[in-house]
Each structure stands twice: as C-alpha cells, then as structure tokens.
C-alpha positions in Angstrom: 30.8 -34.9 -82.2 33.4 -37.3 -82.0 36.0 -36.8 -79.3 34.1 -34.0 -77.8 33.7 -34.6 -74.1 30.1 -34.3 -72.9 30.1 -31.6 -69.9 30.1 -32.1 -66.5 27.3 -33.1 -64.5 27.6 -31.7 -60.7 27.0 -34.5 -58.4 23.9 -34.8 -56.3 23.3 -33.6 -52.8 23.1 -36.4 -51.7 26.9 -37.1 -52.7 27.7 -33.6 -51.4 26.0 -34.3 -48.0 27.6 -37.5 -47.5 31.0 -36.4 -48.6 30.7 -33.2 -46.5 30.1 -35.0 -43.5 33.2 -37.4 -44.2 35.9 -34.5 -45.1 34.3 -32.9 -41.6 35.7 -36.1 -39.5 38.6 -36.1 -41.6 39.7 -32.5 -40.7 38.1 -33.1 -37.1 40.9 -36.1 -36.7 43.8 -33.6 -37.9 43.4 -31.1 -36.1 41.6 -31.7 -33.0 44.3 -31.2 -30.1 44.2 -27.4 -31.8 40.9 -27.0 -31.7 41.1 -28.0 -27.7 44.1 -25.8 -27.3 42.2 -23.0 -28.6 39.1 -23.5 -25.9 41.5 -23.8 -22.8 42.9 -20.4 -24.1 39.7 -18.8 -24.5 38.7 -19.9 -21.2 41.2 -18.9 -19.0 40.5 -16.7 -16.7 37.2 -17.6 -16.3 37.7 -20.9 -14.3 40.1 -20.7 -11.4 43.4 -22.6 -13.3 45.3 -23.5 -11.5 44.8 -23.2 -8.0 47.0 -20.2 -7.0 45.1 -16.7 -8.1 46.9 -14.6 -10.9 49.0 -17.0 -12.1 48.7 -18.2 -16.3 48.0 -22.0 -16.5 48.5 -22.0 -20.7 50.2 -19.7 -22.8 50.3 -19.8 -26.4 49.4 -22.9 -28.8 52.9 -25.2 -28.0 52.7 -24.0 -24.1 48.6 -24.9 -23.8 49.6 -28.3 -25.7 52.6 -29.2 -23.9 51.4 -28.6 -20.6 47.8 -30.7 -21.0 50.3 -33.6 -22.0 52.6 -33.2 -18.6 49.2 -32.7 -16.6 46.6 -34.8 -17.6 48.4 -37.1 -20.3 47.8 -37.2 -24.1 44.3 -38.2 -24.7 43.3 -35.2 -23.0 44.1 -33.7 -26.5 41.6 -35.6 -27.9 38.9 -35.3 -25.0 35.4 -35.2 -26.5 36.2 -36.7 -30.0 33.3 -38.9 -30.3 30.8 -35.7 -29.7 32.7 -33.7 -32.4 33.0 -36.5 -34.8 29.2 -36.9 -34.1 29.1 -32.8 -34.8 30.9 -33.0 -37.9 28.5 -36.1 -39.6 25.3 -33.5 -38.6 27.0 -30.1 -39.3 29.2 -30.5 -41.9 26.8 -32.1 -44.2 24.5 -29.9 -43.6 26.5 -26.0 -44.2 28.9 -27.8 -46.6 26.8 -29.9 -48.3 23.2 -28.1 -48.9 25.4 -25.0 -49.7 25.5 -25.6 -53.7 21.9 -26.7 -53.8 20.7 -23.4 -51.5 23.2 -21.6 -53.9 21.0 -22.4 -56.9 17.5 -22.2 -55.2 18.3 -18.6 -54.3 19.8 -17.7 -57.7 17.4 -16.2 -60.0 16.0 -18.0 -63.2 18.1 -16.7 -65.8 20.8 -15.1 -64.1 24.3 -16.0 -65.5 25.9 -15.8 -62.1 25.5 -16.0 -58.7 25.9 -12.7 -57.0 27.7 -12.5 -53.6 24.5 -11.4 -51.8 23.4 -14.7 -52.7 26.1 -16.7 -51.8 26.3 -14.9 -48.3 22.4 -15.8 -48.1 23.4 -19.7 -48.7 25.9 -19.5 -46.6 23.7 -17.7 -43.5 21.2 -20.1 -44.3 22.9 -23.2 -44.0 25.2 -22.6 -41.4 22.2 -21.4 -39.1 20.3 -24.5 -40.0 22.8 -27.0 -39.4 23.6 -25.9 -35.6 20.2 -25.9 -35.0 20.4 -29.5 -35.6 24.0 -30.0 -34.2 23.9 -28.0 -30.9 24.0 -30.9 -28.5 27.0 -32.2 -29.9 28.9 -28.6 -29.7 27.6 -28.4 -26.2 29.3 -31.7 -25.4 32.2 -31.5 -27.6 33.2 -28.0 -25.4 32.5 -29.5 -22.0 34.6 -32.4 -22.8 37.3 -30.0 -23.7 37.5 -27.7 -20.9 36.7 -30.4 -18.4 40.9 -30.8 -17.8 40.4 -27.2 -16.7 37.8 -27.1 -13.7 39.5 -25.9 -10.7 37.3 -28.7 -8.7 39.8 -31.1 -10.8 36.0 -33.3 -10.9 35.4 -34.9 -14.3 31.8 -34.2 -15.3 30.8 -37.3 -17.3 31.7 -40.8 -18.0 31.5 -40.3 -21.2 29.2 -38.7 -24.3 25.9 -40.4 -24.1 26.7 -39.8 -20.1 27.1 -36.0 -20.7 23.9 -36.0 -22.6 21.9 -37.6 -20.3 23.8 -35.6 -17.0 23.1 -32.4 -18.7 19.4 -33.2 -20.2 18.6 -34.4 -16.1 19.8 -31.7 -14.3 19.9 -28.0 -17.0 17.1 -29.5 -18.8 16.5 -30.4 -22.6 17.2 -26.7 -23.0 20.7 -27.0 -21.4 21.5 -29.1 -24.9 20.8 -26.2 -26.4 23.1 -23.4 -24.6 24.5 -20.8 -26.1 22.4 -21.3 -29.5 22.4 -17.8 -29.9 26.0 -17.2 -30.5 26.7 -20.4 -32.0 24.2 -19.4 -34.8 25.5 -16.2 -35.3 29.0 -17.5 -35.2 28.3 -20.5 -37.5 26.6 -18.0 -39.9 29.7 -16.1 -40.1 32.0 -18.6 -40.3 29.9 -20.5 -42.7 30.3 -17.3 -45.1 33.5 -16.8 -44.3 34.6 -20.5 -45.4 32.3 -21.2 -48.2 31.8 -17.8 -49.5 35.4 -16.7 -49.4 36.4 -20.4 -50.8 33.9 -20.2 -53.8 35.0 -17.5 -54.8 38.4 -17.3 -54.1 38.2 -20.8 -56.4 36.4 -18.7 -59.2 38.8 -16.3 -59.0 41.3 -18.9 -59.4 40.0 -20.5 -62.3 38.7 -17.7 -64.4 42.0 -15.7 -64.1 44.0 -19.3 -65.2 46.6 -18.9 -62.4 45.2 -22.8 -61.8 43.4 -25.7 -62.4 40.9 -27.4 -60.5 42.9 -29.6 -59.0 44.4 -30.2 -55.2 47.1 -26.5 -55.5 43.8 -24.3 -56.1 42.0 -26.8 -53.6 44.8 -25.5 -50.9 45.1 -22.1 -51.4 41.2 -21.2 -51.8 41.1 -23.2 -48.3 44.0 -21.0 -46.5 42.3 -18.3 -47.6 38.9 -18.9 -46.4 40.0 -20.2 -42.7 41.8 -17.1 -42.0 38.9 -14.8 -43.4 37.0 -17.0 -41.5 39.0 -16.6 -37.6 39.1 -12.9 -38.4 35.5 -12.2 -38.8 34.5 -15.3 -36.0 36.9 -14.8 -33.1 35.0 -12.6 -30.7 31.5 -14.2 -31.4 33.4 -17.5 -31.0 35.1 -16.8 -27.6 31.6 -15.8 -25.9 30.1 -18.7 -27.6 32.9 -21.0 -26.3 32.5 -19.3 -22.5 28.2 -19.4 -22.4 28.6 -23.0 -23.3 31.1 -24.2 -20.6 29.5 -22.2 -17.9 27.4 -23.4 -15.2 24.0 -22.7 -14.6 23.2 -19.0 -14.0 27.0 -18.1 -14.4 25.7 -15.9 -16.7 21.9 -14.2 -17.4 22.4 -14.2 -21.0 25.0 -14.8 -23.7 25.1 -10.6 -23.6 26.3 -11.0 -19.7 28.8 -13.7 -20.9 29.7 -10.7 -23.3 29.7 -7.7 -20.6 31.3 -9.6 -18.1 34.3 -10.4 -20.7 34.8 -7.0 -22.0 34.6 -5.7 -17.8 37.5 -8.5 -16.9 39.7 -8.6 -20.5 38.7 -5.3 -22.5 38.4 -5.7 -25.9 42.0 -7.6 -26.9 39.8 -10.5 -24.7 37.3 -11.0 -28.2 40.5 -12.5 -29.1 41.6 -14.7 -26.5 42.9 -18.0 -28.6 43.3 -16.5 -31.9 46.2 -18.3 -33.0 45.4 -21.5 -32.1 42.1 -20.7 -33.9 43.6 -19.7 -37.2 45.8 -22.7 -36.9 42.6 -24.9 -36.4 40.7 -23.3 -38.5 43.3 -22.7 -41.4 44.3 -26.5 -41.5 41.1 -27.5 -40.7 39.5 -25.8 -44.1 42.5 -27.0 -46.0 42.4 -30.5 -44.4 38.4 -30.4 -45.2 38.0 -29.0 -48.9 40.9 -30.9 -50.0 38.9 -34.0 -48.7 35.8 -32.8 -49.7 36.7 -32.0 -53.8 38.4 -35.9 -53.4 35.5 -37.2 -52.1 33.1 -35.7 -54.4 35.2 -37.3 -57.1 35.4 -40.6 -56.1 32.0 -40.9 -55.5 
C-alpha cells in the first residue's frame, strides 16, 4: 500500500561484526586509563609496590590515576593500547557481533520469542569463543598495564609484537594462553551480563513505550548492563587479572591464584578494584552500544 513503510531488515553479520569491533576501539580509547586503574588496584599487594613493605601505593580510582601521572608520566595511562585495540577488533566482533545471529540459531523454529535461557546460551557461547581467539592480546594488554608496577622497576618489553615474541620464547606458546580458564568463565559472564541484561533491558524499554529506539534507551539499557555486568564479574575478574600478570610458577593453577588471594585478602579481596571496574565497565558499555546501534545504522 501506498505510504506504508516496508519493515525493517536487520543488517547482516557481517555489518554487526565489523561494527562490533569498531564501537570496541571506540569505548577502548575512552575509557582506557580506567581500565588500567582498575588492574593496578587489583594487583596490589601481590607485587612489592613500592619498595617499603605495608605501605599502599594506590588508593581509589582519582589516587591510582593521579599518582601513575606523578610517577611514571601520562602515557603510562595508556600503556598497552595497541594490544587492547588489537583485543577489541578480535573480541568485540566476535561476543558482540555473532550474538544476534547465535541468538537466532539457538531459537526454536516457530517460537515467537527468545527465551532468556537462550539468550544466556548466546551469550556463554560467544563470549567463550571470542577469548579463545583473543587471549594473547589480553595477556599482553595486562602485562603492559601492570608493568609501571614491578617492584624490579624493569620494563618487560619494547613493545607488543616484542611482548609476544618475549613471552612465546621464554613461557612458551602456552604462556599466550595464561589464565584461559578464568578469562572464559569471566568473559562468559560478562558477556551475559552485557548483552543479556542490555537486550533485554532494551525490550523492556520498548515494549513498555517508556522510549524509542533511539540514543536515551541506547544509554540507559548500557548503564544497566555494565553494572550487572561488574557485580556478577568482579571476583572471577580479579583472579583472572592476577594469574595473567604473574610469573612463571607464581602460582600452580588459577585455583592457587584463588586460595592464595582469599588466605592474604579474605573475601572483600574478590573485590579489589570494583569501582574503577564499574566505572570502566559502565562507560565502557555506554560508550560501546551507543557506537555500536550508530554504527549499525550508518552502515
């Protein structure tokens, strides 16, 4: 009929990838010094910072930020970049992008919606897959970050392809892969967390009328989903972040990493770094889906 819009076609993965992987860098850029903030917190106390024992190097988002600017100068905010940019392009495109498309290939012929077990199951699914692909550049990314922090005050690499090279040579092709274990089960979580808690936080959104699909609902959907996000990641997140940055046989397992935590911090130490975390991950996601839905669009 005339004047009848024909309905909406949902782009193609392919669209979705690529866009995924650009909103990723996008938020990466933004928010990056916070994501760094965050690992110094959660490593503190494992490496000898600073020199004199019992005393507290960082403390609190502002404190961890200001002080890596008097000590080691402002890029050191930005210290491993290039491996989490090279994260993002892998990682992003795959959890964000495949998630509609593994959506709909585990959604039953016939049904009229998707069902939260099969959104968490999309969202397990890609998040697992895409670290198994992205690992080395997590590995990297966290070295680069806590390097500032060694009590030995020795940089470890010249640089990223340096750092892949250095730690392929000497840990072995398996070093790339540290900490897998907890990086899946943390990116499966997070994963479900975000995309989960944003799809259907949108749906909400939009079937209710309280908004349109526009850049508001965008925003609050995203807010949403990085703070479910932190609150259900945090602990696996710190162990994760500690197993990667240790040397080799600091610890037996990621399960030591976890014992010997819990024996030094007690439980409150699962949460070492939260706030920086939330406020990573909060403007991250916002910074991210708002670029992502843009993206999508213009392409």
């Amino acid at each position: 009929m005339v004047g009848l819009k024909p309905p909406e076609v949902p782009p193609p993965a392919a669209v979705k990838f690529v866009s995924a992987g650009m909103a990723g860098c996008i938020a990466d850029l933004c928010t990056f010094p916070l994501d760094t903030a965050k690992v110094r917190l959660q490593i503190q106390g494992e490496v000898r910072i600073p020199r004199t024992v019992g005393s507290v190097e960082y403390r609190g988002v502002l404190g961890t930020l200001s002080t890596m600017v008097r000590t080691e100068g402002a890029r050191s905010l930005y210290s491993g970049l290039a491996a989490g940019l090279q994260r993002q392009m892998s990682f992003a495109s795959i959890r964000i992008g495949l998630y509609d498309s593994v959506k709909q290939l585990y959604t039953p012929k016939g049904a009229e919606n998707t069902g939260m077990a099969t959104r968490l199951l999309a969202g397990c699914t890609t998040g697992a897959v895409a670290v198994a692909c992205a690992q080395p550049t997590d590995v990297v990314k966290v070295r680069f970050q806590a390097s500032g922090a060694q009590w030995d005050s020795a940089r470890r690499y010249s640089g990223t392809v340096d750092a892949y090279r250095t730690i392929a040579r000497e840990e072995g092709v398996r070093g790339l892969w540290r900490g897998k274990g907890p990086n899946i089960a943390r990116n499966a979580i997070i994963n479900c967390g975000e995309l989960v808690t944003y799809d259907l936080l949108k749906d909400a959104l939009l079937r209710a009328q309280l908004m349109t699909d526009n850049v508001p609902c965008h925003f609050v959907a995203a807010f949403g989903a990085g703070f479910c996000a932190t609150v259900v990641a945090s602990p696996v997140d710190v162990v994760k972040t500690r197993y990667m940055n240790a040397s080799p046989g600091q610890y037996r397992s990621a399960l030591s990493c976890l014992l010997a935590l819990l024996m030094q911090d007690g439980p409150a130490g699962l949460y070492k770094g939260f706030v920086p975390s939330f406020l990573r991950l909060g403007s991250w996601n916002v910074v991210m889906f708002v670029s992502y839905e843009q993206l999508q669009r213009l392409m």
